[in-house]
C-alpha positions as CSV (number, residue, x, y, z in Angstrom):
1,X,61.1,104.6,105.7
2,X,59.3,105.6,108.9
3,X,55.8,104.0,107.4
4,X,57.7,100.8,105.9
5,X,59.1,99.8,108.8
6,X,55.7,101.3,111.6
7,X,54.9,98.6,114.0
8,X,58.1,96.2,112.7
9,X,61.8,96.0,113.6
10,X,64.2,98.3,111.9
11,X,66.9,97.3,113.6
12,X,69.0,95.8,110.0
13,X,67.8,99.0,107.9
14,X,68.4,101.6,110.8
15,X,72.0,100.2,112.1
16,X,74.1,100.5,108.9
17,X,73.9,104.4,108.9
18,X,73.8,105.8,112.4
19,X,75.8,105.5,115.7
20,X,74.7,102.9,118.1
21,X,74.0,105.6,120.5
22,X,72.9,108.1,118.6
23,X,68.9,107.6,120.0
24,X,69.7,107.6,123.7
25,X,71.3,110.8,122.9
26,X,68.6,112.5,120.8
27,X,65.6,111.4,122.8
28,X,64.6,111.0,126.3
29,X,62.9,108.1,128.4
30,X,59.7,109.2,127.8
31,X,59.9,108.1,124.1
32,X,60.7,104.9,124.4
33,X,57.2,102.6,124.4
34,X,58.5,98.8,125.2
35,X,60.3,96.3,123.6
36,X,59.5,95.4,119.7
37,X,57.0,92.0,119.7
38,X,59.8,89.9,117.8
39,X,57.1,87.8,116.2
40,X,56.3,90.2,113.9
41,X,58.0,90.8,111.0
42,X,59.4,93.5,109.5
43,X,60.2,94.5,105.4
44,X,62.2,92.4,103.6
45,X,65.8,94.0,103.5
46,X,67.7,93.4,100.5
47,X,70.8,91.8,101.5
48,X,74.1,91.1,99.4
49,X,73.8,88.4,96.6
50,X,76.5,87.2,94.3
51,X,75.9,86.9,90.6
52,X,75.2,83.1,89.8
53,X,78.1,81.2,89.2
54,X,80.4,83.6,90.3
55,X,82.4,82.7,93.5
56,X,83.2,85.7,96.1
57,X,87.3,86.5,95.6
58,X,89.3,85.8,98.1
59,X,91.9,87.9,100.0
60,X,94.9,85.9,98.7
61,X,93.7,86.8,95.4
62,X,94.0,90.8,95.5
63,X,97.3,92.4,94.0
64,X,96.1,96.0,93.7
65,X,93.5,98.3,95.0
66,X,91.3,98.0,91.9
67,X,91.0,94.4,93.0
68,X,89.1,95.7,95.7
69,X,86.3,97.3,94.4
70,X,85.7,94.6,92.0
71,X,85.2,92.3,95.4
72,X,83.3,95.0,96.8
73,X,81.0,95.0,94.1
74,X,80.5,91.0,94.0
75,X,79.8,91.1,97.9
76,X,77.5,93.9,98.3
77,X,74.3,94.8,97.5
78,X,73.2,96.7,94.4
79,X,72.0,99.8,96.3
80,X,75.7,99.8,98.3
81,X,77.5,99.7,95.8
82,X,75.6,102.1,94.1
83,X,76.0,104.3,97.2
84,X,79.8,103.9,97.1
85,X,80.8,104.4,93.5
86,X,78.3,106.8,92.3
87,X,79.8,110.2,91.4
88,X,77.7,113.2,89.9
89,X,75.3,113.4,87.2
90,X,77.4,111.8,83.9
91,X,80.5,110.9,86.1
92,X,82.5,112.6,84.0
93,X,84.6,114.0,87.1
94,X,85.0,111.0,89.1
95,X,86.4,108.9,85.9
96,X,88.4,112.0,85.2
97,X,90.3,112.0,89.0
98,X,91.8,108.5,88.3
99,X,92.7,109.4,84.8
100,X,94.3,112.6,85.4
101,X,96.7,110.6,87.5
102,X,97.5,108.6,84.6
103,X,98.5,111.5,82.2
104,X,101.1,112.7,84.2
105,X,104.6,111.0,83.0
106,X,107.2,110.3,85.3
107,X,110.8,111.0,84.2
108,X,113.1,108.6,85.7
109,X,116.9,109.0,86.6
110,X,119.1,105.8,86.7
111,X,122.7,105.0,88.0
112,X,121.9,106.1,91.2
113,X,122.5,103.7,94.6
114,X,119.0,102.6,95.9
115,X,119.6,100.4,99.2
116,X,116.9,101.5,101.2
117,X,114.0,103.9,100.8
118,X,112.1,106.0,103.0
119,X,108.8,106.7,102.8
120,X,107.8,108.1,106.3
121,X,106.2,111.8,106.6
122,X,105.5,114.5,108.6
123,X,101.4,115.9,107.9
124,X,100.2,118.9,110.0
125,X,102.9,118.5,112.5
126,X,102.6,114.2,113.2
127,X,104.7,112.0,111.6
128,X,103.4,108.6,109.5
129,X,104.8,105.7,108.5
130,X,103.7,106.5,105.1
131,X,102.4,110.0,102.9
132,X,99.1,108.9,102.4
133,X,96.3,108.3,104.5
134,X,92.4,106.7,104.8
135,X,90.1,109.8,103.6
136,X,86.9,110.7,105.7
137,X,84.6,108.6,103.8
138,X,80.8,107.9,105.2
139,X,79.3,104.7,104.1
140,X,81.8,102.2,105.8
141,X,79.1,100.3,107.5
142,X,77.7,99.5,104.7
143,X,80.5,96.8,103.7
144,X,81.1,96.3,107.1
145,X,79.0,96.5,110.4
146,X,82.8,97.4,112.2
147,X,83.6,99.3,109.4
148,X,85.2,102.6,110.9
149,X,86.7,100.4,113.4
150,X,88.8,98.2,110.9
151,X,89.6,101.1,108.8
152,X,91.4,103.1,112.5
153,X,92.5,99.8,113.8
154,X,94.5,99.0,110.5
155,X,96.0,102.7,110.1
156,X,97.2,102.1,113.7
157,X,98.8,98.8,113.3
158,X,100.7,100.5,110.2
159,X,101.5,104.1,111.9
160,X,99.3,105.8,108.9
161,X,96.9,108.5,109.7
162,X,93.3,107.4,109.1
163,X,90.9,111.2,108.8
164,X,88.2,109.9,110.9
165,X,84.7,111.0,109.0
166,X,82.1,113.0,110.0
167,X,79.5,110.8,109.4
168,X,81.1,108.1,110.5
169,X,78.1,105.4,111.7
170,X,80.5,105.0,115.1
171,X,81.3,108.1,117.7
172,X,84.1,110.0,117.9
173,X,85.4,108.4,121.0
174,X,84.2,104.9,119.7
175,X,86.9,105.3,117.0
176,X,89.9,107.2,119.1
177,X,89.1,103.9,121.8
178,X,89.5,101.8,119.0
179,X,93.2,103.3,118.4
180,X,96.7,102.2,119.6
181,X,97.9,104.0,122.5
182,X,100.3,106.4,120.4
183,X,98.0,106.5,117.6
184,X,97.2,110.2,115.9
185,X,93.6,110.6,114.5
186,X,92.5,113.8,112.6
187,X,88.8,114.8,112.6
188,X,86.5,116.1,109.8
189,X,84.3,118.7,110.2
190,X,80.9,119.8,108.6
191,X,79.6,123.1,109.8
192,X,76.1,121.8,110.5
193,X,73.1,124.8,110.6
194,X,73.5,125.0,114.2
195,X,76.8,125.4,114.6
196,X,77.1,125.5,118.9
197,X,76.6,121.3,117.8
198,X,80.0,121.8,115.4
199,X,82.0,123.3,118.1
200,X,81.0,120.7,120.5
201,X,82.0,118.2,118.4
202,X,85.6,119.9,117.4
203,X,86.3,120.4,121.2
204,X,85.1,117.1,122.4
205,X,87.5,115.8,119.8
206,X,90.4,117.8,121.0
207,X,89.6,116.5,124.5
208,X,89.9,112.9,122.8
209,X,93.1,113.6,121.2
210,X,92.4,114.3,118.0
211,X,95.6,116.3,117.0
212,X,94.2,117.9,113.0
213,X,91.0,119.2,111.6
214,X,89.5,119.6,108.1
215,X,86.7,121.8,107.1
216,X,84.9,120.0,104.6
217,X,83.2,122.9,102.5
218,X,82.3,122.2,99.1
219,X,79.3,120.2,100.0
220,X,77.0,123.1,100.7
221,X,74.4,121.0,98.7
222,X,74.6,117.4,97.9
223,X,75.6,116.7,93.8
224,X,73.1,114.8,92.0
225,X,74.5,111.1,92.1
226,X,72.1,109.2,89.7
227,X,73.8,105.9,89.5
228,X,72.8,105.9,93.1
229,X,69.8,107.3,92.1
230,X,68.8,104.7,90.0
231,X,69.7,101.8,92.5
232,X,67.5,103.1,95.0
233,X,64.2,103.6,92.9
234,X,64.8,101.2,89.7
235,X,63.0,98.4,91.0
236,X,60.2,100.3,92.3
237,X,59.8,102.7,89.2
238,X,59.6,99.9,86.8
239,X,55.8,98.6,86.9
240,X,54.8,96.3,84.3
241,X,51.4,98.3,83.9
242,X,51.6,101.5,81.9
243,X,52.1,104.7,84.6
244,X,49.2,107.3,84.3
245,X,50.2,110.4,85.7
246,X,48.1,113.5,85.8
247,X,50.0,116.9,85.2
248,X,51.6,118.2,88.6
249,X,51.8,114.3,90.2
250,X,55.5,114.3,89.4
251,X,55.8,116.5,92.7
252,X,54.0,114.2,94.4
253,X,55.4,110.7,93.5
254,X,58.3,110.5,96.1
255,X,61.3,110.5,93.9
256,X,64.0,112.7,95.6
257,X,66.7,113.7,93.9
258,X,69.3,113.8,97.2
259,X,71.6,110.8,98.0
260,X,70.0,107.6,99.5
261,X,72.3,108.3,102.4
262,X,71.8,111.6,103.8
263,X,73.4,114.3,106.2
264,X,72.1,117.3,108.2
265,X,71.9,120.4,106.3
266,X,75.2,122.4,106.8
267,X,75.6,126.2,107.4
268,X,76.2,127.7,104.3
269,X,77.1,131.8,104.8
270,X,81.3,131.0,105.5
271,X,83.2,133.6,103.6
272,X,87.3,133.1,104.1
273,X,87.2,135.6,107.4
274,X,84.4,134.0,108.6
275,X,85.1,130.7,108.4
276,X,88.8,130.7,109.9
277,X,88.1,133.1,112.8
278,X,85.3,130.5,113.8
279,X,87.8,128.1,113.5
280,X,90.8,129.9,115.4
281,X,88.2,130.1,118.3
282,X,87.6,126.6,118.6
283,X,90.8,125.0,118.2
284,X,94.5,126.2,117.7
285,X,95.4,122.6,115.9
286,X,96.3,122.3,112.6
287,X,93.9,122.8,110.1
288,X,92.7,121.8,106.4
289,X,90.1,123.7,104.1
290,X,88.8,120.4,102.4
291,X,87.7,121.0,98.7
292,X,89.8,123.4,97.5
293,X,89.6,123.7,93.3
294,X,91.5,126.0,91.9
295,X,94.9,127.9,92.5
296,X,92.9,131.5,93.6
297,X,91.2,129.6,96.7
298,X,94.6,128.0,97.2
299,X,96.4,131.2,97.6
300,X,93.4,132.2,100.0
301,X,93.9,129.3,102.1
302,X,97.8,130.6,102.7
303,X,96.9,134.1,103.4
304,X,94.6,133.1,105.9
305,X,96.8,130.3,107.7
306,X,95.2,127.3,107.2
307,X,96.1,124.0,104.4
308,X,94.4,123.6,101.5
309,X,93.4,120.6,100.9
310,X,92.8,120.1,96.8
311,X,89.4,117.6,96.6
312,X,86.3,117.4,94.4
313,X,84.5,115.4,97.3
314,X,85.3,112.2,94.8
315,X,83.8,113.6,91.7
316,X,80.5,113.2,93.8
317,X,79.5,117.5,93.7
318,X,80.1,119.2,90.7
319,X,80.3,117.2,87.5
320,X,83.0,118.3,85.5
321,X,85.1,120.1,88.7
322,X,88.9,119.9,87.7
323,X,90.8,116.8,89.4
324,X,93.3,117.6,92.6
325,X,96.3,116.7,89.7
326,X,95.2,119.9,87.3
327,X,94.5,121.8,90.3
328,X,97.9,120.9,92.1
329,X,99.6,121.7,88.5
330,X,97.9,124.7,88.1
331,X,99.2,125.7,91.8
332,X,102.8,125.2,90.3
333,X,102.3,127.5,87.5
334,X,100.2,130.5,89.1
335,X,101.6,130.3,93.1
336,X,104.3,128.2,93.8
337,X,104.6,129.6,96.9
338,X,101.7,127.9,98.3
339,X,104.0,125.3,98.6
340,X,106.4,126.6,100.6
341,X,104.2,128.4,103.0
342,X,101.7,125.5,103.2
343,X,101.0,121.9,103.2
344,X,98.8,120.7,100.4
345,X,96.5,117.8,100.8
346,X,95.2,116.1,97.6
347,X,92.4,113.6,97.1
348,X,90.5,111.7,94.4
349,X,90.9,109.4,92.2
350,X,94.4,107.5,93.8
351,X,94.1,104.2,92.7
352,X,98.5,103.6,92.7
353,X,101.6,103.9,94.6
354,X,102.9,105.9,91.6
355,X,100.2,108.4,91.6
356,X,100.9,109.3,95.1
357,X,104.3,109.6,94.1
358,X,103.3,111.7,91.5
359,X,101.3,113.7,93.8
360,X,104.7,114.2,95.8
361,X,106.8,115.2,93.0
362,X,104.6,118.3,92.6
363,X,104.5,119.6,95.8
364,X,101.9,118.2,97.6
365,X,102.5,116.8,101.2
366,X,100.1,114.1,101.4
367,X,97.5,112.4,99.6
368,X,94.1,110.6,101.2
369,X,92.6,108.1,100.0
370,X,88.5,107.0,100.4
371,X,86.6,104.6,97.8
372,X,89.6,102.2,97.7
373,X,90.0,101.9,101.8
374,X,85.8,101.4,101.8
375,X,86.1,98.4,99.5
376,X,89.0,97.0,101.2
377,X,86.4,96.4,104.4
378,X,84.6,93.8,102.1
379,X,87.7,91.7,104.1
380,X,87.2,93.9,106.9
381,X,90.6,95.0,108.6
382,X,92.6,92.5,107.1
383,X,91.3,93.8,103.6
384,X,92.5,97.2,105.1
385,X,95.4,96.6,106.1
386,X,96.6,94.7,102.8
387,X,95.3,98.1,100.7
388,X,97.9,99.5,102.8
389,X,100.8,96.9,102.5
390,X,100.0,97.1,98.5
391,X,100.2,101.0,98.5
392,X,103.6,101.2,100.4
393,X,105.3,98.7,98.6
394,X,103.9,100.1,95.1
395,X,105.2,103.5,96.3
396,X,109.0,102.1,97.2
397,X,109.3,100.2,93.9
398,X,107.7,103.5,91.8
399,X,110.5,105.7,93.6
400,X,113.5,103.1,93.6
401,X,112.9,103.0,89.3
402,X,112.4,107.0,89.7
403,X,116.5,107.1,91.7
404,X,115.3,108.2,94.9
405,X,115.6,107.0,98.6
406,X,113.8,109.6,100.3
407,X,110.5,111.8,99.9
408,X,112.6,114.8,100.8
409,X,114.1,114.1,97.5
410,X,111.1,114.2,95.2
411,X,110.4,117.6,92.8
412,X,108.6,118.3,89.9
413,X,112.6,117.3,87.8
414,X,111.0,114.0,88.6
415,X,107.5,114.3,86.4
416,X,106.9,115.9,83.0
417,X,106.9,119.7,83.3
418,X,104.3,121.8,84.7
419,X,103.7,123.9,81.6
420,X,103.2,120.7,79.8
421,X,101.2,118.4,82.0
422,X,98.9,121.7,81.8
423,X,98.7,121.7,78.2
424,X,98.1,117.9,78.2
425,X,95.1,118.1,81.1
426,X,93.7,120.9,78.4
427,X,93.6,118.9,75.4
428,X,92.9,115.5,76.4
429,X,90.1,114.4,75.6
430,X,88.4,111.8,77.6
431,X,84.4,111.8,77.0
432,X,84.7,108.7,75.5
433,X,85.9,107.0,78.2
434,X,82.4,108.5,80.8
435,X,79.1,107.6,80.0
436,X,76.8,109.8,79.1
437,X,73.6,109.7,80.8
438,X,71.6,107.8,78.4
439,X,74.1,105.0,78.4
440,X,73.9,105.2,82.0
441,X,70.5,104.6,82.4
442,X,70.8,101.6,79.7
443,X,74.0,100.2,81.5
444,X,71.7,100.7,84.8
445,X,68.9,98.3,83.6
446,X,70.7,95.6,82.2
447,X,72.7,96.1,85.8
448,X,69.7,95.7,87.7
C-alpha cells in the first residue's frame, strides 16, 4: 500500500479505515514534509459501481433487514462487500447463525388481551427503548464516510444502545459527542500487546461516559475469510499469461492470508483470573466476556462476575463454531442458573424481530446486532434508523401472536423445548445450504 500510493495522495484509500486524527497522534511535527503537489495523481481507487441495468433501491422500498444487505451489495464495491459479508473458510458458521434462528419453533398462546406491548429493557444496569442493540462492528466507513456517527446518532434518536467498536474509523469521544445528551454508550475492548494503550482507552472512555464494557476475546488470531480473500487479490491473480513459479516463490508472491482490513495484534496469555482482575482494576462498570461458545465458559463467566456474552465474532473465526441459539440452549439444559445470576448477551446471525424474541424466551437479556446495522448505512442514518423502526415493530407483532404484553413475560413455555430444539440443532443438516469451497471460488469468478 505504502509503494502504490509513494509520492501520490492517499487520502480516499487511507480515510475509510482509520480515525481522522489518528496521525497527529502517532507522529510528531518532524514527520510531516509539506503539503502533497495536487497535480499529481495517485492509483486509481476502485469505487462503487452498480450492475448494468440495475437501478440503486431506494429507502421507501426496504421492508426487512435482508433488504438491506441486498442494497448494500448493489451500492458498494466488490472488495466492501466482500469485507462485510465474508465469514470463515466455507462459511459454514455464518450461514448456520441465521439458520439456527430459524429452527427454533415458537409455541403460541391465544385468547389472551393484547392492548399494548412493552418492549423496553434494562442491559447491564441502563434501560432501552428496545432489547436489542447495534453490535461493535468495524468496517462502517466503508458504506459510509459518517458511518459510526449515523449508526450512535440513530440508536440515540430511538433510546437503543449502540456498543460503540473498537475499531471504529472515528474516536471514542468523536462518537460519545455525536450522542444525545442522556444517551448511554457501551465500549468494546481488545486487549491490544501493549496493554498500558487498553487501559487508557477503557478509562478515557469511562471519563467520557461510557457506562458498559465488553471484552472481545475470541479473536486472538484473525479466521481465514476467503470470500474476502478473493475480492482483494482476484483481479490481480488472474493474468492472462500462464504463471511460472519456481519452487519456494509462493512465500514470496505477497498473498496474505489475514483480512484486507486489519487490527493490532492483541495480547493473547488471559486465563479467567487473569483477565477479570485486569479488568476489576480498570473499571468497576458492568462488564461482558464477548465470544463466549459453550455452556462451561458460560458458567466461568458467572463464577467470576462478569456477563457472557454468547458470539462466534459473526461466523468470521472458527468455521463450524456452534451458533449463540445452540449455545444459549445448551446453557438451558447444562446451567440454568447462569441465567439467574447473569445477563446473557447473544449475537449472530439476527436477521428478525422473532428471532430476538426467540432469543428472549430462552433466557437471554439482550441480543446485538452488526452486519444488518452496517448495511443499513448504504442510506446512512435514515437507513439506520428504519432497520430499527422495522425490528421493533417486527418484535411487537411476533409477541402480540405469541399472547404477551411484556418481556418480563417471556420463557422458554413460549418456544419448543430445550431438550428438543437440542436434538433438532444436532440432526439438522444444513451443508447443503453453505458452499463449499470449490463452489466458492467458482461463484467468486463469475462474481467478479
Amino acid at each position: 500500500m505504502l509503494l502504490a500510493y509513494a509520492g501520490h495522495d492517499a487520502t480516499e484509500a487511507f480515510e475509510p479505515f482509520h480515525q481522522h486524527d489518528v496521525i497527529q497522534k502517532h507522529l510528531n511535527p518532524d514527520s510531516y514534509l509539506g503539503p502533497v503537489i495536487t497535480e499529481l495523481t495517485g492509483p486509481e481507487v476502485a469505487k462503487p459501481q452498480l450492475a448494468p441495468g440495475k437501478k440503486t433501491p431506494k429507502l421507501s422500498s426496504i421492508i426487512s433487514l435482508s433488504d438491506f444487505e441486498y442494497a448494500a451489495s448493489e451500492k458498494l464495491s466488490i472488495s466492501s462487500f466482500a469485507f462485510l459479508k465474508s465469514g470463515a473458510e466455507d462459511e459454514y458458521a455464518s450461514g448456520w447463525n441465521r439458520d439456527s434462528w430459524k429452527v427454533i419453533r415458537f409455541r403460541p398462546r391465544v385468547l389472551r388481551p393484547i392492548e399494548s406491548i412493552d418492549i423496553s429493557c434494562s442491559i447491564l444496569g441502563t434501560k432501552f427503548s428496545a432489547p436489542f442493540f447495534i453490535c461493535p462492528a468495524g468496517g462502517a466507513k466503508l458504506i459510509n464516510p459518517k458511518g459510526d456517527l449515523c449508526l450512535t446518532k440513530a440508536a440515540g434518536y430511538h433510546r437503543i444502545l449502540h456498543w460503540a467498536c473498537n475499531n471504529a474509523a472515528v474516536s471514542q469521544k468523536d462518537m460519545a459527542n455525536a450522542g444525545r445528551p442522556d444517551q448511554t454508550l457501551y465500549w468494546q475492548i481488545y486487549a491490544m500487546t501493549d496493554l498500558a494503550i487498553t487501559e487508557q482507552q477503557v478509562i478515557k472512555a469511562v471519563e467520557l461516559g461510557y457506562k458498559g464494557f465488553a471484552l472481545t476475546v475470541d479473536a486472538i488470531r484473525s479466521g481465514k475469510r476467503e470470500r474476502d480473500l478473493r475480492a482483494s487479490s482476484f483481479n490481480a491473480n488472474l493474468d492472462d499469461a500462464e504463471e511460472e513459479v519456481e519452487v519456494g516463490d509462493e512465500e514470496d508472491e505477497g498473498f496474505s492470508e489475514e483480512p484486507t482490513v486489519k487490527r493490532p495484534p492483541v495480547w493473547s496469555s488471559f486465563n479467567w483470573v487473569s483477565a477479570t482482575k485486569w479488568l476489576r482494576g480498570i473499571t468497576a462498570l458492568p462488564i461482558a466476556i464477548k465470544g463466549i461458545q459453550c455452556w462451561e465458559d458460560a458458567e466461568l463467566c458467572m463464577q467470576h462476575g462478569v456477563n457472557p456474552w454468547l458470539s462466534n465474532h459473526g461466523g468470521r473465526q472458527l468455521d463450524g463454531a456452534p451458533s449463540a441459539a445452540e449455545t444459549l440452549v445448551s446453557i438451558r439444559k447444562h446451567c440454568p442458573e447462569v441465567f439467574e445470576k447473569c445477563e446473557v448477551i447473544v449475537d449472530g446471525g439476527i436477521t428478525r424481530g422473532s428471532d430476538i424474541v426467540k432469543a428472549l424466551a430462552l433466557g437471554a437479556k439482550a441480543v446485538g446486532i452488526g452486519r444488518p446495522f452496517l448495511y443499513s448505512l448504504a442510506f446512512g442514518e435514515a437507513g439506520t434508523s428504519k432497520a430499527i423502526r422495522i425490528l421493533k415493530h417486527e418484535i411487537e407483532t411476533t409477541m402480540a401472536l405469541l399472547g404477551v404484553t411484556s418481556l418480563d413475560q417471556l420463557n422458554p413455555s413460549y418456544v419448543i423445548d430445550a431438550a428438543r430444539s437440542n436434538y433438532v440443532f444436532a440432526n439438522s443438516s444444513h451443508i447443503d445450504q453453505v458452499e463449499t469451497s470449490s463452489l466458492a471460488y467458482a461463484y467468486a469468478r463469475s462474481n467478479l
